[in-house]
ROGU-115777 format. One record per residue (C-alpha): residue in one letter; x, y, z. Coordinates in steps of 0.2 Angstrom, whole numbers. Layout:
// ROGU-115777
VOVO  aa     c1     c2     c3
VOVO   A      X      Y      Z
...
***
This chain:
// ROGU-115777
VOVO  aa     c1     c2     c3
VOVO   X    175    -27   -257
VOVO   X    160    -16   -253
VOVO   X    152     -3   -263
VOVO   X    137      8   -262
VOVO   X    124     -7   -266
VOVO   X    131    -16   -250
VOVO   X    116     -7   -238
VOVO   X    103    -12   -252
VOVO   X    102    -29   -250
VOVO   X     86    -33   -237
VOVO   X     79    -48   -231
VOVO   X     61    -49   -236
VOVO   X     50    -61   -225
VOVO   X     36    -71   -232
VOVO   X     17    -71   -227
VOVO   X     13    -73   -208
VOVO   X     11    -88   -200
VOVO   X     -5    -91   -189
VOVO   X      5    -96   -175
VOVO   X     -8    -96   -162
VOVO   X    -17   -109   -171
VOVO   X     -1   -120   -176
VOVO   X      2   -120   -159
VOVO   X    -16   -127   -155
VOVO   X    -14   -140   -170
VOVO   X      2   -146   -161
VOVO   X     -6   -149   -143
VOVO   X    -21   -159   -152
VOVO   X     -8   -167   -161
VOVO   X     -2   -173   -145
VOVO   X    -17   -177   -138
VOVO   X    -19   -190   -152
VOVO   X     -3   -197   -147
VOVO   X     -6   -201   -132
VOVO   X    -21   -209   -134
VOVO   X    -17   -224   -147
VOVO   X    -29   -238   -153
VOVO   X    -41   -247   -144
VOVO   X    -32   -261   -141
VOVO   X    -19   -253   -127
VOVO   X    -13   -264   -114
VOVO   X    -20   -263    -97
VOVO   X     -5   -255    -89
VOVO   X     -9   -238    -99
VOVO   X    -13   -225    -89
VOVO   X    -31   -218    -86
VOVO   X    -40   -204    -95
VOVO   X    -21   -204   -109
VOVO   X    -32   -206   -123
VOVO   X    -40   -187   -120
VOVO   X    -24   -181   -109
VOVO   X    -19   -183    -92
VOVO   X    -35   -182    -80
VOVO   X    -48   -186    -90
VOVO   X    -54   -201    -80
VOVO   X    -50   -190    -63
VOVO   X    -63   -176    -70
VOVO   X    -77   -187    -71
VOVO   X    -76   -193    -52
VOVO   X    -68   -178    -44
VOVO   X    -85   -171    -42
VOVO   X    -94   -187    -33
VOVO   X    -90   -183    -16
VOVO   X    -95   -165    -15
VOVO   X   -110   -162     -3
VOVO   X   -123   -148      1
VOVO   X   -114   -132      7
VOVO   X    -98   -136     -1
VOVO   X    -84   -124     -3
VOVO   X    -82   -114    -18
VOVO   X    -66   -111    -27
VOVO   X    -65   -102    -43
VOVO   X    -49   -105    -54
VOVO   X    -43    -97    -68
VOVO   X    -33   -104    -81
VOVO   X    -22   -100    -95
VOVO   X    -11   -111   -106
VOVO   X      5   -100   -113
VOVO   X     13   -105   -129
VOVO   X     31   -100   -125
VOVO   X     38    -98   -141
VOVO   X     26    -85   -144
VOVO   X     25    -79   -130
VOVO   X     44    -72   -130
VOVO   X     59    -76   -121
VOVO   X     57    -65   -106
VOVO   X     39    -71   -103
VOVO   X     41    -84    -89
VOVO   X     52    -73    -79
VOVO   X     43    -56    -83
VOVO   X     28    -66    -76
VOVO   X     36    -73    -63
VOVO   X     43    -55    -56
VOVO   X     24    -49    -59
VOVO   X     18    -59    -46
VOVO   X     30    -59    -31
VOVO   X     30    -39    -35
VOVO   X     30    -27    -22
VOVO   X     14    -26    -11
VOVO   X      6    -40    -12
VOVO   X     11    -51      4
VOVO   X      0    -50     20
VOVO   X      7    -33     27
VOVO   X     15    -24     11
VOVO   X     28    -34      6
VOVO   X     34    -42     -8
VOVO   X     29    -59    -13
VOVO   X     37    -73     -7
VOVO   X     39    -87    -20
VOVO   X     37   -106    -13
VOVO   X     37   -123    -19
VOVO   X     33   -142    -18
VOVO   X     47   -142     -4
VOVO   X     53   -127      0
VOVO   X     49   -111      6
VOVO   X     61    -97     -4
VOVO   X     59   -106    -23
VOVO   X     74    -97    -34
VOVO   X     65    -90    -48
VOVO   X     80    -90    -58
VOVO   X     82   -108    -58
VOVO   X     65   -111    -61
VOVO   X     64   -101    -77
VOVO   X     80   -107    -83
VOVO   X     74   -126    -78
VOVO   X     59   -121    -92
VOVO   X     66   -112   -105
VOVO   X     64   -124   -117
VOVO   X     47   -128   -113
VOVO   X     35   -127   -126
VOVO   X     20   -122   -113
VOVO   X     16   -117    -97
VOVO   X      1   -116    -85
VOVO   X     -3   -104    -75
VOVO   X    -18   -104    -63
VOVO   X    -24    -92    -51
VOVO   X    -34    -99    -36
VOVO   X    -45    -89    -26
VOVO   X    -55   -100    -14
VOVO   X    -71    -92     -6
VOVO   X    -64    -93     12
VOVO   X    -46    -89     11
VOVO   X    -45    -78     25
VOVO   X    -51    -93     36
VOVO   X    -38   -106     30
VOVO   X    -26   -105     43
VOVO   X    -12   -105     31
VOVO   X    -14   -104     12
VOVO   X      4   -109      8
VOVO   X      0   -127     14
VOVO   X    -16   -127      7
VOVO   X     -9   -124    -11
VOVO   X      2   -140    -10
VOVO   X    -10   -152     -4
VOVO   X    -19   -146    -20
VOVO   X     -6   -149    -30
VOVO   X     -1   -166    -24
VOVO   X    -21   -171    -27
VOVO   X    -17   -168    -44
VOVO   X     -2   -174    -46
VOVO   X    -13   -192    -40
VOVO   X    -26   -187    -54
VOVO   X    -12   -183    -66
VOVO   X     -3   -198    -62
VOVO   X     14   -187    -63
VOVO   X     26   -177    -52
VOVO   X     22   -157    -56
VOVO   X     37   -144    -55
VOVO   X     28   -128    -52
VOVO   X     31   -112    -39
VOVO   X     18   -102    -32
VOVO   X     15    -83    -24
VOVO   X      0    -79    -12
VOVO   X     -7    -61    -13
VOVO   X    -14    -53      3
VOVO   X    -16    -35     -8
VOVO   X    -35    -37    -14
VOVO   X    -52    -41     -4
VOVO   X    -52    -60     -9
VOVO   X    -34    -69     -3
VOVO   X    -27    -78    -20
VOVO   X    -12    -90    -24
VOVO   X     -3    -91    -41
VOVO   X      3   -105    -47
VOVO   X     15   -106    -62
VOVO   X     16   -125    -68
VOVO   X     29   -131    -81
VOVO   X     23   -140    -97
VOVO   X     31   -157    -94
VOVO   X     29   -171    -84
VOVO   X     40   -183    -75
VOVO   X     47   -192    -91
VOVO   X     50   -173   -100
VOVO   X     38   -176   -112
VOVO   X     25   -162   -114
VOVO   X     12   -161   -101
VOVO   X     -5   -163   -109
VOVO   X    -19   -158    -97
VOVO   X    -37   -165   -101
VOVO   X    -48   -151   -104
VOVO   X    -62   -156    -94
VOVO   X    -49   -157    -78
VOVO   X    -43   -141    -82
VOVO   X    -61   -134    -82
VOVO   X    -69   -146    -70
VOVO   X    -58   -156    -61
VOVO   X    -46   -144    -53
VOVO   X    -59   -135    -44
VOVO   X    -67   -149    -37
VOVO   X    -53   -154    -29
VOVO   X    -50   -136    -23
VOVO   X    -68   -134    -17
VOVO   X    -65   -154     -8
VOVO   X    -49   -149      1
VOVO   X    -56   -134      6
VOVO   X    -73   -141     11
VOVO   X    -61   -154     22
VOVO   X    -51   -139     31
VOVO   X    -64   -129     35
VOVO   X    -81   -139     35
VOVO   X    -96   -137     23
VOVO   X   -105   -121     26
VOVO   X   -120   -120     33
VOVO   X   -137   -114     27
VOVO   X   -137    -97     36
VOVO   X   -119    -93     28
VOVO   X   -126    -99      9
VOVO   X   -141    -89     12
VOVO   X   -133    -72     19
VOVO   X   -121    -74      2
VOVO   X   -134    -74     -9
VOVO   X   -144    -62      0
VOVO   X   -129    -52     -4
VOVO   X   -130    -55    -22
VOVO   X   -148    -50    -24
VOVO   X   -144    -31    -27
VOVO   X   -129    -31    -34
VOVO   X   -123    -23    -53
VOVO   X   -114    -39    -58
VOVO   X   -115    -56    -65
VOVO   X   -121    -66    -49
VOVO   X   -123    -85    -43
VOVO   X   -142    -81    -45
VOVO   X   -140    -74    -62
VOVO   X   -132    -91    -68
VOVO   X   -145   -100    -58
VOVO   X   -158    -92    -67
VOVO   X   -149    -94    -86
VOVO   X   -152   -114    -78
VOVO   X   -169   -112    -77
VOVO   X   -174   -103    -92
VOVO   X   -187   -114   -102
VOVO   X   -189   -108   -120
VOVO   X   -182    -91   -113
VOVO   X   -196    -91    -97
VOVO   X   -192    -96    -81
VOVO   X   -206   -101    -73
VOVO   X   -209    -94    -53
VOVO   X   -227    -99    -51
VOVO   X   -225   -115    -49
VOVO   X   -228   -122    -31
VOVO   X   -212   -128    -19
VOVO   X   -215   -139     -3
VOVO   X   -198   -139      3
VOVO   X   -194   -125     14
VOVO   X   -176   -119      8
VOVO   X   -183   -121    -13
VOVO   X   -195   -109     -7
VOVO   X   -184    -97      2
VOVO   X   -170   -101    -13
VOVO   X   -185    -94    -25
VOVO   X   -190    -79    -16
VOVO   X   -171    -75    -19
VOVO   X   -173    -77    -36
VOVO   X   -189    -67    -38
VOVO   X   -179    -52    -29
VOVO   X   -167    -52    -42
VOVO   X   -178    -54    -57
VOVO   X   -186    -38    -50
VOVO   X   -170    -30    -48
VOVO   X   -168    -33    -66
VOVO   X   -184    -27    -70
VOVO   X   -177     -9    -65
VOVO   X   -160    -10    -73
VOVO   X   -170    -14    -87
VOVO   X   -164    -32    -91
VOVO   X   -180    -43    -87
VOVO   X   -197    -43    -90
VOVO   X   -213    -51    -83
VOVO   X   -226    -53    -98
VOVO   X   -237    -63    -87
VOVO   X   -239    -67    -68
VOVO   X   -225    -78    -59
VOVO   X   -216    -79    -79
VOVO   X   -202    -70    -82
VOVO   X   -190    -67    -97
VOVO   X   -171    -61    -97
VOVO   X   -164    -50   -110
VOVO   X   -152    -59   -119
VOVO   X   -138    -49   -117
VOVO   X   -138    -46    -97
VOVO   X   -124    -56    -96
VOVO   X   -115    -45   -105
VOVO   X   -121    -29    -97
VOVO   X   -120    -36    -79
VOVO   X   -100    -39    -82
VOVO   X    -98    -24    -89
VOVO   X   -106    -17    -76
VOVO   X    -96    -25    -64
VOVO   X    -80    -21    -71
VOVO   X    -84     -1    -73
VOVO   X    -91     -1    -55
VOVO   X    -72    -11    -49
VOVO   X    -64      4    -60
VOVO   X    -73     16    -52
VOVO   X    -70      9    -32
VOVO   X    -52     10    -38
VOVO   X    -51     29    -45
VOVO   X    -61     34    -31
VOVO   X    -47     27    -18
VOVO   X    -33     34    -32
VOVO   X    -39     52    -28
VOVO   X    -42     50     -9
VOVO   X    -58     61    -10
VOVO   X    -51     73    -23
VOVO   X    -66     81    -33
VOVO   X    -63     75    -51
VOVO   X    -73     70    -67
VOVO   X    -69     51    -69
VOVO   X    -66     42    -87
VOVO   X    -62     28    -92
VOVO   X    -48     30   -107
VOVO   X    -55     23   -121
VOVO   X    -43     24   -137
VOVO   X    -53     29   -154
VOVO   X    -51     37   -171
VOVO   X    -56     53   -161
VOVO   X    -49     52   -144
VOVO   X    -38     65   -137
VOVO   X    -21     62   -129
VOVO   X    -24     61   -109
VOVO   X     -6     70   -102
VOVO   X     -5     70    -84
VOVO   X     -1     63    -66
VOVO   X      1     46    -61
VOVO   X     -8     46    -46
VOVO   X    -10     27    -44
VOVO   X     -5     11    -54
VOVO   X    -10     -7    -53
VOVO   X    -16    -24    -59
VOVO   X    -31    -25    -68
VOVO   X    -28    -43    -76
VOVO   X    -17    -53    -65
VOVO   X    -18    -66    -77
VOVO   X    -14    -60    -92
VOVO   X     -3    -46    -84
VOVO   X    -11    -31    -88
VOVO   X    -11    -18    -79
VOVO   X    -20      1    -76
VOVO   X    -13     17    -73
VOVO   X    -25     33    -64
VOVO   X    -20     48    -74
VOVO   X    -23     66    -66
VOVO   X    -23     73    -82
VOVO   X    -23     91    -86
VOVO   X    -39     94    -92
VOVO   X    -46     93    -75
VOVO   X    -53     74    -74
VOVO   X    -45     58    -69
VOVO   X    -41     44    -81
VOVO   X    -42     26    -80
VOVO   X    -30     17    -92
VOVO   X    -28     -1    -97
VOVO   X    -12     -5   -101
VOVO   X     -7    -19   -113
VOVO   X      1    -35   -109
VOVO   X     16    -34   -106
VOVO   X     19    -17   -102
VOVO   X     29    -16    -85
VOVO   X     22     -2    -70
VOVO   X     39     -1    -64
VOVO   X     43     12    -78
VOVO   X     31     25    -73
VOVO   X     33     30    -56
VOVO   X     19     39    -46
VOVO   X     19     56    -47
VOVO   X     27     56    -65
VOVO   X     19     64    -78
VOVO   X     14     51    -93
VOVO   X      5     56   -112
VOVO   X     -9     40   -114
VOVO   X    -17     39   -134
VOVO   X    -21     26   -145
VOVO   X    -11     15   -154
VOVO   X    -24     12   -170
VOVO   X    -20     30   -173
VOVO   X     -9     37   -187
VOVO   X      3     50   -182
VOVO   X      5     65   -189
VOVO   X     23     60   -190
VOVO   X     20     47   -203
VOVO   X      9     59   -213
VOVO   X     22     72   -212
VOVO   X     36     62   -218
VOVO   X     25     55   -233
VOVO   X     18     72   -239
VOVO   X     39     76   -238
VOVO   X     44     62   -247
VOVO   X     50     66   -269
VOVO   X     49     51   -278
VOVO   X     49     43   -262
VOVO   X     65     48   -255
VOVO   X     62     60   -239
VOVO   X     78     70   -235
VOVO   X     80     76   -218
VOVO   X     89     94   -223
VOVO   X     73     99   -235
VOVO   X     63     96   -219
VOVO   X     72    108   -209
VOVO   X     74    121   -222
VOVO   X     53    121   -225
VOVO   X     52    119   -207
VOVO   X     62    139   -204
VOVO   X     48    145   -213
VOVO   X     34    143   -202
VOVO   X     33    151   -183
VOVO   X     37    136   -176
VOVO   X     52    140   -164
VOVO   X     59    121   -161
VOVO   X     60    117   -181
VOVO   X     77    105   -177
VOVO   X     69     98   -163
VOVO   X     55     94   -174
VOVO   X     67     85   -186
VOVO   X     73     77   -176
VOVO   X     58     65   -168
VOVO   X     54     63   -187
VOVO   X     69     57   -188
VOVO   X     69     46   -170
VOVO   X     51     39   -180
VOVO   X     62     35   -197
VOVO   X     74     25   -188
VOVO   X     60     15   -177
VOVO   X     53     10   -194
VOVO   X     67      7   -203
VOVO   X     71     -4   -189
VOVO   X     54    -15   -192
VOVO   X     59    -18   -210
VOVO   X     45     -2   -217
VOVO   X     58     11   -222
VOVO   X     77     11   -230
VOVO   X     92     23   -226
VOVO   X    101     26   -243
VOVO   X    111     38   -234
VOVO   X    114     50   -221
VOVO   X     98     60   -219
VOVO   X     90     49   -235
VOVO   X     77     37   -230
VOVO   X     68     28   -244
VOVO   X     48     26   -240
VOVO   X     32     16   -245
VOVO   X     16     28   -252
VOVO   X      7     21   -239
VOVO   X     18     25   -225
VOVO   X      5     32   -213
VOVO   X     -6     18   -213
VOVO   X      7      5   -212
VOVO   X     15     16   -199
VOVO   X     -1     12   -191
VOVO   X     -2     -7   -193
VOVO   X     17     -7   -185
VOVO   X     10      5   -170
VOVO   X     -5     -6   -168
VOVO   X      5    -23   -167
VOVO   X     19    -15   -158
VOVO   X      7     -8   -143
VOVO   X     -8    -15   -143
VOVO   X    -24     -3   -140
VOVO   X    -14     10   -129
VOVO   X      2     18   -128
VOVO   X      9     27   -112
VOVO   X     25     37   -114
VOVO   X     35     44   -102
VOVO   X     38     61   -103
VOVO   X     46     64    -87
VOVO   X     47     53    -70
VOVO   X     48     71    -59
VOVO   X     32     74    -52
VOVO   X     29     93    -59
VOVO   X     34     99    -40
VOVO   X     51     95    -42
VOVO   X     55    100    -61
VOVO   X     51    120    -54
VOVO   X     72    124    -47
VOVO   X     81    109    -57
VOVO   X     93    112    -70
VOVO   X     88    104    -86
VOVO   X     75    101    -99
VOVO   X     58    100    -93
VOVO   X     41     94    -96
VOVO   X     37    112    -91
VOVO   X     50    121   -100
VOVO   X     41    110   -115
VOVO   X     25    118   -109
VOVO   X     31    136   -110
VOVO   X     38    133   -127
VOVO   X     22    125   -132
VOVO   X     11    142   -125
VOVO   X      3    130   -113
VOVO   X    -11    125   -123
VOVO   X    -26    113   -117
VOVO   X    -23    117    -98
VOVO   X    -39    117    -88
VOVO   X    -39    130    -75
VOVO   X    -43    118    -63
VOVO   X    -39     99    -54
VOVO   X    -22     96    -60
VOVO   X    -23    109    -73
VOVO   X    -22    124    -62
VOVO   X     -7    115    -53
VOVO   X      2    116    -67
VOVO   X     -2    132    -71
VOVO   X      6    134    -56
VOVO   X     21    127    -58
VOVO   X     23    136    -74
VOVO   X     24    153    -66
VOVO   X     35    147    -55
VOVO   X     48    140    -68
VOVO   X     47    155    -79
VOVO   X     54    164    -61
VOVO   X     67    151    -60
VOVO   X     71    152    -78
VOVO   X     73    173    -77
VOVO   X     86    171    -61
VOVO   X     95    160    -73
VOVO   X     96    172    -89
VOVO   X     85    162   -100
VOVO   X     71    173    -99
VOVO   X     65    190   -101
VOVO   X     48    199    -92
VOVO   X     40    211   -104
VOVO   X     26    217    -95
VOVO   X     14    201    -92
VOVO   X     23    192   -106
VOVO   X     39    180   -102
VOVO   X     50    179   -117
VOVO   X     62    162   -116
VOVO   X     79    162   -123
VOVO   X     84    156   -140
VOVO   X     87    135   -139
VOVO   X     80    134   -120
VOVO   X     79    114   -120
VOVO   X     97    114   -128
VOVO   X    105    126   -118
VOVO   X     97    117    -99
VOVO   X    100    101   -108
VOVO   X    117    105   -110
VOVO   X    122    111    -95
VOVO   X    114     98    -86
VOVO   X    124     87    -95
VOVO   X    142     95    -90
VOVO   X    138     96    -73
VOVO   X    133     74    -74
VOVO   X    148     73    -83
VOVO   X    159     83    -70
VOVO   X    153     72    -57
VOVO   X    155     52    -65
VOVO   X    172     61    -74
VOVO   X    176     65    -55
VOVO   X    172     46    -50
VOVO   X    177     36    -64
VOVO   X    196     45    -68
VOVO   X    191     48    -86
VOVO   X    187     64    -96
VOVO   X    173     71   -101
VOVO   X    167     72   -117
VOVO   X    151     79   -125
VOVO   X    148     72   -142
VOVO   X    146     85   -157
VOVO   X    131     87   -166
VOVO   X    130     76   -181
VOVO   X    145     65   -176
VOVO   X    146     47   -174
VOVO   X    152     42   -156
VOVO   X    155     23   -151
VOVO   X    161     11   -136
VOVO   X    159      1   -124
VOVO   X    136      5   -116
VOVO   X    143      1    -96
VOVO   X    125      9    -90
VOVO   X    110     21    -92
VOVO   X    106     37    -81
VOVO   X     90     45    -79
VOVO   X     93     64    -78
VOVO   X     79     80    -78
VOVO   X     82     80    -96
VOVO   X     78     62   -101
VOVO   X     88     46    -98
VOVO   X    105     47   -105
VOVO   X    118     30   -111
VOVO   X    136     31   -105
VOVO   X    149     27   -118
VOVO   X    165     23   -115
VOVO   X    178     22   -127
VOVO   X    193     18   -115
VOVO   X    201     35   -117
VOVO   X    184     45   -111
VOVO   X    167     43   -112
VOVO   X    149     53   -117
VOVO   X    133     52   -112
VOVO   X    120     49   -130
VOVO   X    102     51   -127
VOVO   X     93     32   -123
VOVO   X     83     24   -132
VOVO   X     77      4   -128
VOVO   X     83     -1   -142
VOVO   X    102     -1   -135
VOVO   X     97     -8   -118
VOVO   X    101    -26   -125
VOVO   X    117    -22   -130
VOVO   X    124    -18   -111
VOVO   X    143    -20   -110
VOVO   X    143    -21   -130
VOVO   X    151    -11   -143
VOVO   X    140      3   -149
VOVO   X    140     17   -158
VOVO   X    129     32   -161
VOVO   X    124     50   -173
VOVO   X    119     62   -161
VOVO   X    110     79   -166
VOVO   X    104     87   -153
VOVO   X     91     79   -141
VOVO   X     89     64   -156
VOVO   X     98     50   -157
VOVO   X    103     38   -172
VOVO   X    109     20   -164
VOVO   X    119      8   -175
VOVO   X    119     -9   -169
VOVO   X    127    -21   -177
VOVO   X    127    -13   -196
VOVO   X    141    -22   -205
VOVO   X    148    -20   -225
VOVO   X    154    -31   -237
VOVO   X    149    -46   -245
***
């Protein structure tokens, strides 16, 4: 039998787990394992005691020769379970993406044997996995190996020698950058399904060796003119170079000594490099020479070189974003004091293949372009070039939060006292205000911060803003992107709906430059007031336009009978819009992305209606749902059983 304490009942988690570092604990665990005592029998295999390949590290170097090729590889163990379910085959799309083959096209992902490797079945084959490997492998040359896919499985069979095990692994060459790459996903167990445990100093050694041998084999070693045009290369350049490590080699007590005489002809042309790039140090400012032919480094050069060399790749990439377009370039960096960066997408990316991450270049509306690093995790796919996105900072707290606090009596906030305090101010949009407060209630109630007592009642913490900002922080990493609408502001002039412009307008277009994308919104703002006046939601008095009463509302709702005209049309069954404030359920069959924003279809078997979307409901496809609509908000309830 319920009552009104049912609700009240919440689970409260304990203290966090440092699960990165269990997770490291169990793989040294199993490193001890394998190794036993030293009396093992002869048949054991070599290197076991430190992990598989161990031995193999040690030799794989002893047949490499002067002019060999080089192969960098880049690693990266994945926990799984932490990781998330979705990880192997979010991954796995990421890489055979579209525009990465040799002329545009999708990735095409191979194997040991064959040539079309069903990703499906691989990540399936996995699932219970408790790591992964996941290398990238760039060799220097890869342009010349006649064909890159072959190349990649003779390197895996040599480590399958070294490993002394069978490897089940796919891979996906990409064509789209100035250096030819393969990835190569690797499951975390070997023949016997026991955990595959990699010796460290294979993974960081031994691997490329036997990359740089195979491809020393393929394509001979390279000569001295070659080794010398490289480094001459290098000698100017604002990045961490081959010279700059051969240096770090050199330093003596921090000097490194170029007085010293050499006989042989190449040390001497190999120092002469060197001396180049200590006196192209000496005018960025990193290297000094106190005395002749002695030279010191600044500590941190290393440091400012890859920093340099990342901010000068950002820049090469904006530049070819804006195709010659004048603009200011930035590089978004989320702070305490940053503003929001709303705008274009103009182009989007991978910045970390690796780790996933990838970048957006945001026209934004103060007249300057804006590179953005996206978290992990974070899929392009949803923001389309040409939408327009609002980039800030995660770490932030929201003026939602503080709103909702400095609300809150006895620490209860109540949605109607916000709405009537909200009719006395000038604000036009008080509901529509409400109800993101509202939207942000539900997103914390969800993560276990806040509690509905009841209909409109949410229960909240003192500190609400700044845990609000913990949850935002954990949630999104250093930088959330929101869509805010995936028409590019061209086509949102003559549509029927609620716009980001007609968002604008109600907002008095505030913070537009006059020029770069600013002034094109401008624009487009005059030319959606025009549109809006031949529909009879605006008035011209003089140089003022004056919008209608509920503008979003009213174009949201008409956008929403003519959609539901049509799929009534196609599906047989009627039409109806929810009320506002009434509780709608049945069956989610699919999403639609309308002017307005995207929209979930429920069907109820009799009818159907379309309640705004949130991702939230996306996991429940072809499930029982129901929802409280009011207005453009939305309140899901998933699952919410009473009783015992």
């Amino acid at each position: 039998m319920s009552n009104q304490h049912d609700d009240r009942f919440r689970v409260r988690p304990g203290a966090p787990k440092n699960r990165q570092q269990k997770f490291i604990s169990q793989v040294l665990k199993e490193v001890s394992k394998a190794g036993g005592k030293s009396g093992r029998k002869s048949g054991a295999r070599p290197g076991a005691r430190l992990g598989r390949g161990h031995v193999a590290a040690r030799f794989a170097g002893r047949s490499a020769q002067p002019g060999s090729r080089r192969v960098t590889i880049k690693t990266r163990l994945v926990n799984l379970k932490q990781a998330g379910s979705r990880s192997t085959i979010t991954h796995l799309r990421y890489i055979a993406r579209e525009g990465v083959g040799r002329d545009g096209e999708p990735g095409q992902p191979y194997g040991p044997t064959t040539d079309n490797a069903d990703l499906g079945a691989f990540e399936e084959g996995g699932r219970e996995d408790r790591h992964q490997f996941r290398f990238i492998v760039s060799p220097e040359d890869a342009e010349q190996l006649d064909d890159l896919r072959r190349y990649t499985r003779h390197l895996m069979s040599r480590m399958e020698a070294d490993l002394g095990t069978n490897l089940d692994w796919v891979a996906v060459n990409h064509w789209n950058t100035d250096n030819p790459h393969t990835h190569v996903v690797l499951r975390g167990k070997d023949d016997t399904g026991k955990d595959l445990i990699i010796s460290r100093d294979y993974i960081a050694q031994g691997m490329r060796e036997r990359a740089s041998e195979l491809a020393t084999e393929w394509l001979g070693p390279r000569t001295e003119l070659e080794i010398q045009q490289s480094l001459r290369r290098e000698v100017d350049q604002e990045r961490w170079t081959r010279l700059d490590r051969t240096l770090q080699r050199e330093a003596q007590g921090g000097l490194i000594h170029m007085n010293q005489p050499a006989d042989d002809p190449s040390r001497r042309q190999q120092r002469a490099l060197l001396v180049g790039r200590l006196q192209r140090l000496q005018r960025m400012g990193l290297a000094h020479e106190p005395s002749p032919g002695i030279w010191t480094v600044h500590a941190e050069a290393e440091q400012v070189l890859r920093t340099m060399g990342e901010r000068g790749d950002i820049v090469r990439t904006m530049q070819r974003a804006m195709s010659g377009v004048p603009r200011d370039f930035t590089v978004f960096a989320p702070s305490e004091n940053a503003r929001p960066v709303v705008g274009r997408v103009t182009a989007k990316g991978v910045a970390d293949e690796l780790y996933d991450r990838g970048y957006l270049v945001i026209d934004s509306i103060d007249g300057k372009a804006h590179y953005v690093a996206l978290n992990a995790k974070v899929e392009l796919e949803q923001y389309p070039v040409g939408s327009v996105v609002e980039a800030r900072g995660s770490a932030d707290i929201r003026i939602a939060d503080k709103n909702i606090a400095a609300l809150a009596v006895d620490g209860l906030y109540r949605s109607d006292h916000h709405l009537t305090m909200a009719k006395v101010t000038p604000e036009r949009n008080s509901k529509e205000i409400v109800d993101a407060h509202v939207r942000r209630l539900e997103a914390l109630r969800r993560a276990g911060i806040v509690e509905r007592v009841a209909e409109g009642v949410w229960r909240v913490p003192t500190d609400l803003p700044e845990r609000g900002r913990q949850y935002d922080a954990q949630r999104l990493g250093g930088v959330s992107v929101e869509l805010r609408s995936h028409l590019p502001i061209e086509r949102q002039v003559r549509v029927i709906g609620a716009t980001w412009l007609d968002q604008q307008l109600i907002g008095g277009a505030s913070s537009i430059a006059d020029n770069g994308f600013g002034g094109e919104v401008r624009d487009a703002l005059r030319q959606r007031s025009d549109f809006l006046i031949e529909q009879g939601l605006a008035e011209r008095h003089g140089p003022r336009v004056v919008l209608a009463r509920n503008l979003l509302s009213t174009l949201r709702d008409r956008e929403l009978a003519a959609v539901g005209k049509s799929l009534q049309d196609e599906t047989g069954l009627s039409f109806r819009p929810p009320h506002d404030g009434a509780s709608v359920s049945g069956l989610y069959r699919r999403s639609l992305q309308l002017v307005s924003g995207r929209f979930a279809m429920l069907d109820d078997g009799m009818g159907f209606s379309l309640v705004p979307w949130r991702p939230v409901v996306e996991q429940r496809l072809g499930q029982q749902v129901s929802a409280i609509v009011r207005g453009a908000s939305v309140t899901w309830e998933l699952g919410r059983q009473r009783g015992r």
